[in-house]
FITI-436350 format. One record per atom (N, C-alpha, C): chain; residue in one letter; atom name; x, y, z. Coordinates in steps of 0.02 Angstrom, whole numbers. Layout:
N
NUDO chaine residu atome   east  north     up
NUDO      A      A    CA      X      Y      Z
...
***
This chain:
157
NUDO chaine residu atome   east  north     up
NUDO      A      X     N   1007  -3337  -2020
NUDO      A      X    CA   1030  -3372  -2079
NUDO      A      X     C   1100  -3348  -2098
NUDO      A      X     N   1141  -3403  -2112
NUDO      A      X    CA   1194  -3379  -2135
NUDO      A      X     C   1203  -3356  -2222
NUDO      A      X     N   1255  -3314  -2250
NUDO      A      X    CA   1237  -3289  -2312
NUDO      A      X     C   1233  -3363  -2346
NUDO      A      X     N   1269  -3425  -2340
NUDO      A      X    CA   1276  -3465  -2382
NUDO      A      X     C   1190  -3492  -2399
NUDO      A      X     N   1142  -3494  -2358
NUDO      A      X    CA   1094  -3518  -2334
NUDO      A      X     C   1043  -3461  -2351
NUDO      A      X     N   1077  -3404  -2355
NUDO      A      X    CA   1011  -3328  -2401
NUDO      A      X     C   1018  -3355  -2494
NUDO      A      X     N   1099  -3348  -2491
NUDO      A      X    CA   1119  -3357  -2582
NUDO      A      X     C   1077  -3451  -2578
NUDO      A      X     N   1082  -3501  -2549
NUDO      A      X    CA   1040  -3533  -2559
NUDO      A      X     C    977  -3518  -2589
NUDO      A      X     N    927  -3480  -2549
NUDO      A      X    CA    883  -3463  -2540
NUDO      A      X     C    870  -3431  -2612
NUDO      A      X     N    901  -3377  -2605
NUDO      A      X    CA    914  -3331  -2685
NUDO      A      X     C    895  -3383  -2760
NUDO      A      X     N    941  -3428  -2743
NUDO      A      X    CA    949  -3467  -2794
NUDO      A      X     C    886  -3533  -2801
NUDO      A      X     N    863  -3536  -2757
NUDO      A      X    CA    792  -3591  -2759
NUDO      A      X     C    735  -3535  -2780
NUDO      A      X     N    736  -3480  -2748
NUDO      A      X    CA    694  -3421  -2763
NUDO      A      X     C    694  -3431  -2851
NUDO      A      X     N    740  -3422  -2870
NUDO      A      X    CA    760  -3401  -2957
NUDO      A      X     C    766  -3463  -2999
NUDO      A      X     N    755  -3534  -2950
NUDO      A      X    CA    762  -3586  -2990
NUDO      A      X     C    664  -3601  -3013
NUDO      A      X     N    623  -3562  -2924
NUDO      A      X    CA    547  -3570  -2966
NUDO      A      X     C    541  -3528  -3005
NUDO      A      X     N    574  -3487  -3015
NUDO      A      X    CA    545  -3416  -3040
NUDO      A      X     C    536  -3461  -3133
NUDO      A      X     N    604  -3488  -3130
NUDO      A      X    CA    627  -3523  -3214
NUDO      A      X     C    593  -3591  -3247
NUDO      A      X     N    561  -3616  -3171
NUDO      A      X    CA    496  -3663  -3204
NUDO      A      X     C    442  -3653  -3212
NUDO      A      X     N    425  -3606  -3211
NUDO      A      X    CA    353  -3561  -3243
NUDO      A      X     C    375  -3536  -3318
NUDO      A      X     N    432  -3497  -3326
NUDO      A      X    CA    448  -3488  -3381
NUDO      A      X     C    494  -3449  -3393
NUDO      A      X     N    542  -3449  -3456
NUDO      A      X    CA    605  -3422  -3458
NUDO      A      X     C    602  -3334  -3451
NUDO      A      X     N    638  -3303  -3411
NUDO      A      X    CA    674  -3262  -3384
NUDO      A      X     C    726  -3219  -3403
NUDO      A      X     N    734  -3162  -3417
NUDO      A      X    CA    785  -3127  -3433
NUDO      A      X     C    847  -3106  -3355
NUDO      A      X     N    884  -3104  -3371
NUDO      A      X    CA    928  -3080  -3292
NUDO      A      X     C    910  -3038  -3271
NUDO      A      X     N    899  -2956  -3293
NUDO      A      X    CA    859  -2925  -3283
NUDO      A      X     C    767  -2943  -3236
NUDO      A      X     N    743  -2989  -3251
NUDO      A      X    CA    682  -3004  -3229
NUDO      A      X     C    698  -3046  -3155
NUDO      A      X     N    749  -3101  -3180
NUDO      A      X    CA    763  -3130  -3105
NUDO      A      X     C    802  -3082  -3044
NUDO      A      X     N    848  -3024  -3080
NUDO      A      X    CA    853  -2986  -3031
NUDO      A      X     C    829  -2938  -2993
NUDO      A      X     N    766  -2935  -3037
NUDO      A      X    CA    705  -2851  -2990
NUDO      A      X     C    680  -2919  -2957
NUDO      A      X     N    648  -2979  -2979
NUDO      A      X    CA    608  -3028  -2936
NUDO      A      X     C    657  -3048  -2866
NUDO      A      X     N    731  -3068  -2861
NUDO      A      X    CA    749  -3085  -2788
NUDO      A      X     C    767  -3020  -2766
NUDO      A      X     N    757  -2934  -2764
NUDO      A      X    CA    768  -2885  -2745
NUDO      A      X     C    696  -2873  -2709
NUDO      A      X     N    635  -2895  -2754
NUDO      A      X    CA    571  -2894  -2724
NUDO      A      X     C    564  -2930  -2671
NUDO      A      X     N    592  -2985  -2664
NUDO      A      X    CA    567  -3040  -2608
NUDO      A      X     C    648  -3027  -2564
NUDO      A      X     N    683  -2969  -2550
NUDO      A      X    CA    709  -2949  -2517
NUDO      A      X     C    782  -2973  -2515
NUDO      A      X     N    790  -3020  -2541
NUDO      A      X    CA    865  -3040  -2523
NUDO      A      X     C    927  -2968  -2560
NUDO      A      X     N    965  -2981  -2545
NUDO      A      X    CA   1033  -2908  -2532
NUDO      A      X     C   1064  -2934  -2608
NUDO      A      X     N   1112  -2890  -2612
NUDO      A      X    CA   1153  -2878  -2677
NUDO      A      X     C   1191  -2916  -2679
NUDO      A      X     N   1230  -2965  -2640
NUDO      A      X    CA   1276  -3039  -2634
NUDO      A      X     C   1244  -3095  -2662
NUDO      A      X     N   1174  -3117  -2646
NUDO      A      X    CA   1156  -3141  -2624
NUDO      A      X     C   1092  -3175  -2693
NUDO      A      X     N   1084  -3094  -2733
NUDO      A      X    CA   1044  -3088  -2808
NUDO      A      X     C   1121  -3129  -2839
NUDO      A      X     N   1186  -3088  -2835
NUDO      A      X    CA   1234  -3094  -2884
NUDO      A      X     C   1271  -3174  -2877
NUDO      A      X     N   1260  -3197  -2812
NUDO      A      X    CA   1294  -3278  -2823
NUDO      A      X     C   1228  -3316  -2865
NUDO      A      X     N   1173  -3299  -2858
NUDO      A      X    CA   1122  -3338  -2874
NUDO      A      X     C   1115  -3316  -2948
NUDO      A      X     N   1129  -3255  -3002
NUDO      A      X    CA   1126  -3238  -3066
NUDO      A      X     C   1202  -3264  -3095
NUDO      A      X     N   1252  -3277  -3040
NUDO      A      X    CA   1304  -3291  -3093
NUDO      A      X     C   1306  -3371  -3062
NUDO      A      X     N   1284  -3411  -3033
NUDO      A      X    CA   1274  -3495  -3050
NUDO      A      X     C   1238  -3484  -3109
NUDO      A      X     N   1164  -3461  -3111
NUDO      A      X    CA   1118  -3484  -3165
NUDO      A      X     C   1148  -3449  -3259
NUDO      A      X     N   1207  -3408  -3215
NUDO      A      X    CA   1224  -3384  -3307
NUDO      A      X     C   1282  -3435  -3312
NUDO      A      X     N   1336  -3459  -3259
NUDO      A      X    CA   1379  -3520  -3279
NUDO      A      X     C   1350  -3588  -3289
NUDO      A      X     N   1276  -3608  -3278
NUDO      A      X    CA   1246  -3683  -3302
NUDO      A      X     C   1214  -3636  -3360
NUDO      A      X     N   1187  -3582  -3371
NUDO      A      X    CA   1179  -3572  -3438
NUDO      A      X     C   1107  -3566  -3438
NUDO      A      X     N   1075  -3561  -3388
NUDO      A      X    CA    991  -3554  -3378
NUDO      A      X     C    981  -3482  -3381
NUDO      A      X     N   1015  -3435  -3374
NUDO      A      X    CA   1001  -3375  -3422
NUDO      A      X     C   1042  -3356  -3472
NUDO      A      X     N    985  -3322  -3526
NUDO      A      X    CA   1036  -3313  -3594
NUDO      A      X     C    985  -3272  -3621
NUDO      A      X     N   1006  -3203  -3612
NUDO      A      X    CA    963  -3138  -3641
NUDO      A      X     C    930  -3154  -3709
NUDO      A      X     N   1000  -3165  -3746
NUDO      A      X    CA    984  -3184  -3823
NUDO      A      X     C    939  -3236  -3839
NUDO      A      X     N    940  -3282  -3811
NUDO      A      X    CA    882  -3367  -3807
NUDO      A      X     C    822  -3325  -3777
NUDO      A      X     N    831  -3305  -3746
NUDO      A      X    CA    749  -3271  -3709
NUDO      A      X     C    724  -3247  -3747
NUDO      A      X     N    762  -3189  -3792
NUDO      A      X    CA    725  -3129  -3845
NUDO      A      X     C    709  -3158  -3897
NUDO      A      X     N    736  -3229  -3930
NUDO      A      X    CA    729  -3250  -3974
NUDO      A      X     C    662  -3301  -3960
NUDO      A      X     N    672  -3341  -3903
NUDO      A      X    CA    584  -3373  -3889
NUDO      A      X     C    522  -3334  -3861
NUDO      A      X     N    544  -3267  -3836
NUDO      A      X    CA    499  -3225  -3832
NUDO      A      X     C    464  -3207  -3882
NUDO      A      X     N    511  -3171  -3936
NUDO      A      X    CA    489  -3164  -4004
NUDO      A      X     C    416  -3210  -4029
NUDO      A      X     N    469  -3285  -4048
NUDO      A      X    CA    424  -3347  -4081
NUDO      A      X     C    366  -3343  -4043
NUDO      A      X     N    370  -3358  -3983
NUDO      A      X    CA    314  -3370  -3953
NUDO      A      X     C    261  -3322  -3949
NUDO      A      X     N    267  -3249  -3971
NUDO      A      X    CA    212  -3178  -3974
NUDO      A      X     C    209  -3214  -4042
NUDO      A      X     N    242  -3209  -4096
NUDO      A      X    CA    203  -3210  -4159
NUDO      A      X     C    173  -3274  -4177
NUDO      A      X     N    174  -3311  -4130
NUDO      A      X    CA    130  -3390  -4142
NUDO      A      X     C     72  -3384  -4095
NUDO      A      X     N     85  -3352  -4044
NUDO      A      X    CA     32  -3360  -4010
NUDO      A      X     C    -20  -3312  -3981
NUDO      A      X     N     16  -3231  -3983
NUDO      A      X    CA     -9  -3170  -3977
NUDO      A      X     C      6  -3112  -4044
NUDO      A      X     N     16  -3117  -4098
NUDO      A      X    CA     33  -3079  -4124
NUDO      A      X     C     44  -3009  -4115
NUDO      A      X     N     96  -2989  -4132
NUDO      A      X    CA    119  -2914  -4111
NUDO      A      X     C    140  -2871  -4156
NUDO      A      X     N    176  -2826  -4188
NUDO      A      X    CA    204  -2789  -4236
NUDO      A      X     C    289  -2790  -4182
NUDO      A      X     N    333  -2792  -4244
NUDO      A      X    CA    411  -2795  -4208
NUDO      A      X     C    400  -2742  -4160
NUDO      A      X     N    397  -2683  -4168
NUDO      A      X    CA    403  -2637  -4122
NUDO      A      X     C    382  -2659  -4064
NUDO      A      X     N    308  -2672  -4058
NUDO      A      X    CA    291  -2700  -3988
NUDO      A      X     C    310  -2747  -3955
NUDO      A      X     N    370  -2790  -3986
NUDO      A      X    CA    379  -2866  -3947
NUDO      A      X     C    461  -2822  -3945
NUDO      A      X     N    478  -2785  -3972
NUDO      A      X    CA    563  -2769  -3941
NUDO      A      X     C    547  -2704  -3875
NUDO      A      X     N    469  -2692  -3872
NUDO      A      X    CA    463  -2633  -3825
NUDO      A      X     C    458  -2697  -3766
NUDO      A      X     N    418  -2743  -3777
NUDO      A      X    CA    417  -2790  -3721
NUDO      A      X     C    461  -2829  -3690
NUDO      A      X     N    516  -2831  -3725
NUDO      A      X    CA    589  -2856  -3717
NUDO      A      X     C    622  -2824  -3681
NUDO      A      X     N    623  -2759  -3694
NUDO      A      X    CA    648  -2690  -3673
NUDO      A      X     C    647  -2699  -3595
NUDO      A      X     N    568  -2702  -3597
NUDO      A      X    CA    527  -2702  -3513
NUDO      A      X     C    550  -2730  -3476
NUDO      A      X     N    579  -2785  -3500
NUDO      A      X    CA    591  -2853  -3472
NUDO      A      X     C    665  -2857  -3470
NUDO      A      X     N    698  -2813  -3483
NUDO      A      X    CA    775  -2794  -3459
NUDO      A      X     C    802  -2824  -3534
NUDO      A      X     N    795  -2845  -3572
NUDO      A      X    CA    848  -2845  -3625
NUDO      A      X     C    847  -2794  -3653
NUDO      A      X     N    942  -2808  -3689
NUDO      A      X    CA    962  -2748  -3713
NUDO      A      X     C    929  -2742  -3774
NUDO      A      X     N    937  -2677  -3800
NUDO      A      X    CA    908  -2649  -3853
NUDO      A      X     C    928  -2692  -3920
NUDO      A      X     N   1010  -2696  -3916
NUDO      A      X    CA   1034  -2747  -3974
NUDO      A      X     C   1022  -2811  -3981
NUDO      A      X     N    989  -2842  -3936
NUDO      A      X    CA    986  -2902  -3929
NUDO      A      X     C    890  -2922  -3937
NUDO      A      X     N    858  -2861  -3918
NUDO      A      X    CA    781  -2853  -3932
NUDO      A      X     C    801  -2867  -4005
NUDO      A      X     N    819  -2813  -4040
NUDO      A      X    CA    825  -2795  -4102
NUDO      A      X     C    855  -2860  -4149
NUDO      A      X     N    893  -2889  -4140
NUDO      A      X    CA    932  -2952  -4168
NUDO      A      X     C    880  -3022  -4157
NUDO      A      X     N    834  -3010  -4109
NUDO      A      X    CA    785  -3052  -4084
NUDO      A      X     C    725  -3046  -4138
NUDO      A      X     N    700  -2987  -4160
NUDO      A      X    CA    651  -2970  -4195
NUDO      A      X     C    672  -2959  -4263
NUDO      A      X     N    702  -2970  -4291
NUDO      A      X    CA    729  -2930  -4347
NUDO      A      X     C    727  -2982  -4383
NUDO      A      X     N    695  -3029  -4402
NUDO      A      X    CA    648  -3091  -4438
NUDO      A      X     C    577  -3071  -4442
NUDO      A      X     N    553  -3026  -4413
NUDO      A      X    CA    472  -3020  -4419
NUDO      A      X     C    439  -3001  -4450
NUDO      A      X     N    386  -3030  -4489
NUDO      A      X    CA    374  -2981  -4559
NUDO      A      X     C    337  -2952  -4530
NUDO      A      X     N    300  -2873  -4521
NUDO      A      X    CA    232  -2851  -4498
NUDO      A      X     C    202  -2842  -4553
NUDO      A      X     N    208  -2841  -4622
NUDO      A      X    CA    167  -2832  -4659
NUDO      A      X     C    130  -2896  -4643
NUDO      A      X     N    158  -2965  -4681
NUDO      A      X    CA    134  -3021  -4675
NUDO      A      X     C     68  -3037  -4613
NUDO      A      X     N     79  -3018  -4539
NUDO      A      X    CA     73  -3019  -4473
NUDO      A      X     C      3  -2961  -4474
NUDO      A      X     N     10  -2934  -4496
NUDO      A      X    CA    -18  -2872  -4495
NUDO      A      X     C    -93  -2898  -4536
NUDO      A      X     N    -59  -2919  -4606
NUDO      A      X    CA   -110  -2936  -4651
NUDO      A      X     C   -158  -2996  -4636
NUDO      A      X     N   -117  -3054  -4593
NUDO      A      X    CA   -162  -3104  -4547
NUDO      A      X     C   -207  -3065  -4520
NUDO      A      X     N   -175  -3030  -4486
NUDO      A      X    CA   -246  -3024  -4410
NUDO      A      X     C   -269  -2981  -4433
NUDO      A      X     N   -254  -2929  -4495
NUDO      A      X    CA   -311  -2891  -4531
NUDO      A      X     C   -387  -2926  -4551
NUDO      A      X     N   -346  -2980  -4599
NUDO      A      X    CA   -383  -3015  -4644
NUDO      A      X     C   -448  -3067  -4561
NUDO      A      X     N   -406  -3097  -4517
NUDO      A      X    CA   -448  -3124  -4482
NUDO      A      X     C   -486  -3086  -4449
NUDO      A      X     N   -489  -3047  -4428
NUDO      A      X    CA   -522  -2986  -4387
NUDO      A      X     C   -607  -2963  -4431
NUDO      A      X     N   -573  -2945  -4491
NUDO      A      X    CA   -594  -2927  -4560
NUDO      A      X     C   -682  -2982  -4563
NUDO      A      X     N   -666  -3039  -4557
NUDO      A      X    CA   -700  -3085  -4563
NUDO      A      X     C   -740  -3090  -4495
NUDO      A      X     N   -733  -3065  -4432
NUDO      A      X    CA   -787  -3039  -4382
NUDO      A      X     C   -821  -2975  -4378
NUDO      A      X     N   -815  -2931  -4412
NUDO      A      X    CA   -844  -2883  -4430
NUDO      A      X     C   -865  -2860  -4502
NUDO      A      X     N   -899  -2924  -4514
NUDO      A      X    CA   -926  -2927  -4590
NUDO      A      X     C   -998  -2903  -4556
NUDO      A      X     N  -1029  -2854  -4608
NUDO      A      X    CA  -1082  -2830  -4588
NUDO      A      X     C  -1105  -2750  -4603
NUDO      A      X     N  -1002  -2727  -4560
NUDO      A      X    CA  -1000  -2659  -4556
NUDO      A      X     C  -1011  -2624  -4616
NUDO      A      X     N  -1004  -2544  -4614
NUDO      A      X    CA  -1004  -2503  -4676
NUDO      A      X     C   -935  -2491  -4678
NUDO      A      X     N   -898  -2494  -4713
NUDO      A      X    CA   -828  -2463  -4742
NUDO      A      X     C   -795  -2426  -4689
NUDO      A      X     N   -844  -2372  -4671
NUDO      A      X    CA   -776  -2312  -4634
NUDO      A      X     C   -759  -2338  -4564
NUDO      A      X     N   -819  -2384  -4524
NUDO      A      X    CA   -825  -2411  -4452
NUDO      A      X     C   -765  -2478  -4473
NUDO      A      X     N   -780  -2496  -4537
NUDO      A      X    CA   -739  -2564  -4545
NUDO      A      X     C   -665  -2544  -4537
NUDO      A      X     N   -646  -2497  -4570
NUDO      A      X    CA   -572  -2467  -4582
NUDO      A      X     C   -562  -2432  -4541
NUDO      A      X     N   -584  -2394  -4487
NUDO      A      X    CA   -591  -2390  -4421
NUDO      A      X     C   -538  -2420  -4359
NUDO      A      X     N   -615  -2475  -4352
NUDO      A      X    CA   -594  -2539  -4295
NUDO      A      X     C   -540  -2564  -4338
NUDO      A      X     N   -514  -2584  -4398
NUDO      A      X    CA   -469  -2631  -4403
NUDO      A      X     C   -413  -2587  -4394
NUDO      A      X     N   -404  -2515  -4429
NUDO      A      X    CA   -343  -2484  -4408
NUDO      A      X     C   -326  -2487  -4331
NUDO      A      X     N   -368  -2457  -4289
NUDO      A      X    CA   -345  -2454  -4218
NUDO      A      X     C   -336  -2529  -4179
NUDO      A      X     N   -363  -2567  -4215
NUDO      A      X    CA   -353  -2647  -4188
NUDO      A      X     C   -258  -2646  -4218
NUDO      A      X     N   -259  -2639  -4270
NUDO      A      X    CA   -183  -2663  -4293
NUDO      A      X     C   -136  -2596  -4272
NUDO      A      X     N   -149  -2560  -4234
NUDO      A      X    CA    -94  -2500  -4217
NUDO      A      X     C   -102  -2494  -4170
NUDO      A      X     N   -159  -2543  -4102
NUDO      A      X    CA   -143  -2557  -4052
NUDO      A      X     C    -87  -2614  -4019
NUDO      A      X     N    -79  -2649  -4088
NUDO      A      X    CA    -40  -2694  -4071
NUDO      A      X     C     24  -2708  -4089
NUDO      A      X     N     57  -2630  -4101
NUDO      A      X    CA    113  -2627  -4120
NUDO      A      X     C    143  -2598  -4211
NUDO      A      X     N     86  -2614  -4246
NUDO      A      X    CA    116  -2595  -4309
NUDO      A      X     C    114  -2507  -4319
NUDO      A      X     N    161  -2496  -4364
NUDO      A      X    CA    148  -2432  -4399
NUDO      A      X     C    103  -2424  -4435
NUDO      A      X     N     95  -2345  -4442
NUDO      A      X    CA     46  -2336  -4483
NUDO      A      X     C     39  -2335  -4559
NUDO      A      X     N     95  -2341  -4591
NUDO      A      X    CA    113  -2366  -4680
NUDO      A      X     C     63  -2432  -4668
NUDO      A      X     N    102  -2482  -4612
NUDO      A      X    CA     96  -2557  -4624
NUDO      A      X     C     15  -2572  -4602
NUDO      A      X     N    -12  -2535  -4564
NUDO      A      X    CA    -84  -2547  -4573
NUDO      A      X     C   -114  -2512  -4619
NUDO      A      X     N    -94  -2456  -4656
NUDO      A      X    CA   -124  -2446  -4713
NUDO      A      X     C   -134  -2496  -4768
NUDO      A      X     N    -66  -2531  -4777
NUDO      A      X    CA    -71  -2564  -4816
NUDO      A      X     C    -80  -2620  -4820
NUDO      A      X     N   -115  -2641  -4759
NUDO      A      X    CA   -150  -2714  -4726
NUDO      A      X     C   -234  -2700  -4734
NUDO      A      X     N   -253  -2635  -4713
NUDO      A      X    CA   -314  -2631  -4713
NUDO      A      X     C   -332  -2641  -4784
NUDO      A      X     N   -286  -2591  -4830
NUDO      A      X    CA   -317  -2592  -4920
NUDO      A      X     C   -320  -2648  -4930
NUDO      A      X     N   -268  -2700  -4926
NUDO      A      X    CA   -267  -2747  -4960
NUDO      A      X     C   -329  -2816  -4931
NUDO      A      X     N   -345  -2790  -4874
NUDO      A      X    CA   -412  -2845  -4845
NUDO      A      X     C   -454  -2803  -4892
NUDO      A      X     N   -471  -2725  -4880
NUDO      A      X    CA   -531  -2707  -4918
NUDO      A      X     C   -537  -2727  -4988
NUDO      A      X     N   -473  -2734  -5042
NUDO      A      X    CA   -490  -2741  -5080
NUDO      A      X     C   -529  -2818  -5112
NUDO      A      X     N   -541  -2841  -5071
NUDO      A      X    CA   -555  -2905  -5056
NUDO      A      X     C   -632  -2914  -5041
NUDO      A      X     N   -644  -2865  -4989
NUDO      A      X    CA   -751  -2874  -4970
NUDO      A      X     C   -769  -2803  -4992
NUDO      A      X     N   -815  -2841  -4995
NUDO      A      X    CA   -883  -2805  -5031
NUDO      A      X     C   -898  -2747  -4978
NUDO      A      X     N   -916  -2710  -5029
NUDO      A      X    CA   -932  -2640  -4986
NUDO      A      X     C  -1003  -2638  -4983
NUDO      A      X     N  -1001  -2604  -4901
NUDO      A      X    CA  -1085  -2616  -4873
NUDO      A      X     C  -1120  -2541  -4888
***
């Protein structure tokens, strides 16, 4: 194969990679390093897709974001650690997340959670809901003050 015909390659590689779902540069470049193609070859194929504009760190971190707190909820911390993972920069995680309420977020999936473990006694209840909401990213102020505010709400068993 000639290189024109690898950077081809590179670049159909990174064009399926982007119809499954959006991509940080970072992610498309460990993915055509995995499936072997050389350092020419990643870089003609990351700088077409950054001159048509099909990667954009900032657009990624920002629908990454939306899409965890609509559809997986997280605490900011955990969706800028996942950003992180995923090769964006720290300022741009951070500028991405920095709309997120975790109290608010926190107090949802408190309060819904809350409502499948109706039954419990108090300390098992405040328990499971703490380690449920500080597995998923929040601090520990902000599940304190997610758990009180569900408890103050049900009845104590």
């Amino acid at each position: 194969m000639t290189s024109e015909d690898v950077s081809k390659a590179a670049l159909s590689r990174a064009y399926r990679l982007l119809s499954v779902r959006a991509r940080s540069e970072a992610e498309i470049r460990r993915s055509l390093r995995r499936a072997g193609f050389g350092d020419v070859a990643i870089e003609a194929a990351v700088t077409h897709l950054l001159d048509h504009s099909l990667l954009d760190d900032r657009a990624f971190a920002a629908d990454w974001t939306q899409s965890r707190i609509q559809s997986r909820p997280r605490g900011r911390r955990l969706i800028e650690h996942e950003l992180r993972t995923r090769g964006v920069s720290p300022e741009d995680a951070a500028a991405a997340t920095s709309g997120v309420d975790d109290d608010a977020t926190a107090l949802a999936l408190a309060a819904r959670r809350a409502r499948l473990m109706q039954g419990l006694d108090r300390q098992t209840l405040i328990r499971r809901l703490s380690n449920y909401l500080l597995a998923r990213g929040f601090s520990g102020e902000t599940v304190s003050r997610a758990v009180a505010s569900v408890l103050s709400g049900h009845d104590d068993s």
